[in-house]
N, C-alpha and C positions, 0 to 999 in steps of 0.2 A: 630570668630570660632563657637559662636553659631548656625549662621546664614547656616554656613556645616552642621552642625549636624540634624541642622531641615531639612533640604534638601536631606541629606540621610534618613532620616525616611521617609519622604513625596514620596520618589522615591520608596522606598523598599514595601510601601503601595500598590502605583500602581504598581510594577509590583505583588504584590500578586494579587491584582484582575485583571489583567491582564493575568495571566498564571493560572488563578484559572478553567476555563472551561477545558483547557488543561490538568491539572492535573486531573481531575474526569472522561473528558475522557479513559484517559489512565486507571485510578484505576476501573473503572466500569466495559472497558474492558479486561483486563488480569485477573477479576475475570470471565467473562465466557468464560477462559483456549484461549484466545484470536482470538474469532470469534467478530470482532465486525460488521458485516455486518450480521450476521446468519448465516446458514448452505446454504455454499456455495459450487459449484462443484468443486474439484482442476483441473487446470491447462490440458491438453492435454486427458480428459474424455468426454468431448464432439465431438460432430460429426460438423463439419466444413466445409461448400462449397470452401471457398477458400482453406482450405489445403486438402479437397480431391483430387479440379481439380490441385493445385501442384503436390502433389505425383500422379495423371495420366501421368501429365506432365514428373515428376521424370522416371516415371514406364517407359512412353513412349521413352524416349531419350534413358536411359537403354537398354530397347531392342535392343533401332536401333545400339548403338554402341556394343552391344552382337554381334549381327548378322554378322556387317563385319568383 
């Protein structure tokens, strides 16, 4: 029985320094209000080649099925 119980401390050790980076991750970033890449652009604020020539494409089908 001994022999569990050291085996559970020996396991519970590694996974502390094992999930010990991932913890500090997280805590370092949710203190700044959870930007952890910086001041980044959100999502559909940028200007896009490929979704502009979509939405020409959009615009253009549009019309044609306006039309007839």
């Amino acid at each position: 029985m001994g022999g569990v119980i050291e085996l559970v401390v020996l396991m519970l050790v590694i996974a502390i320094f094992a999930f010990a980076p991932l913890g500090y991750f997280i805590y370092m970033y949710t203190m700044k209000n959870g930007e952890p890449f910086g001041d980044i652009e959100p999502h559909g604020d940028s200007d896009s080649a490929v979704l502009n020539a979509v939405a020409k494409a959009i615009n253009t089908v549009k019309g044609k099925l306006g039309k007839s």
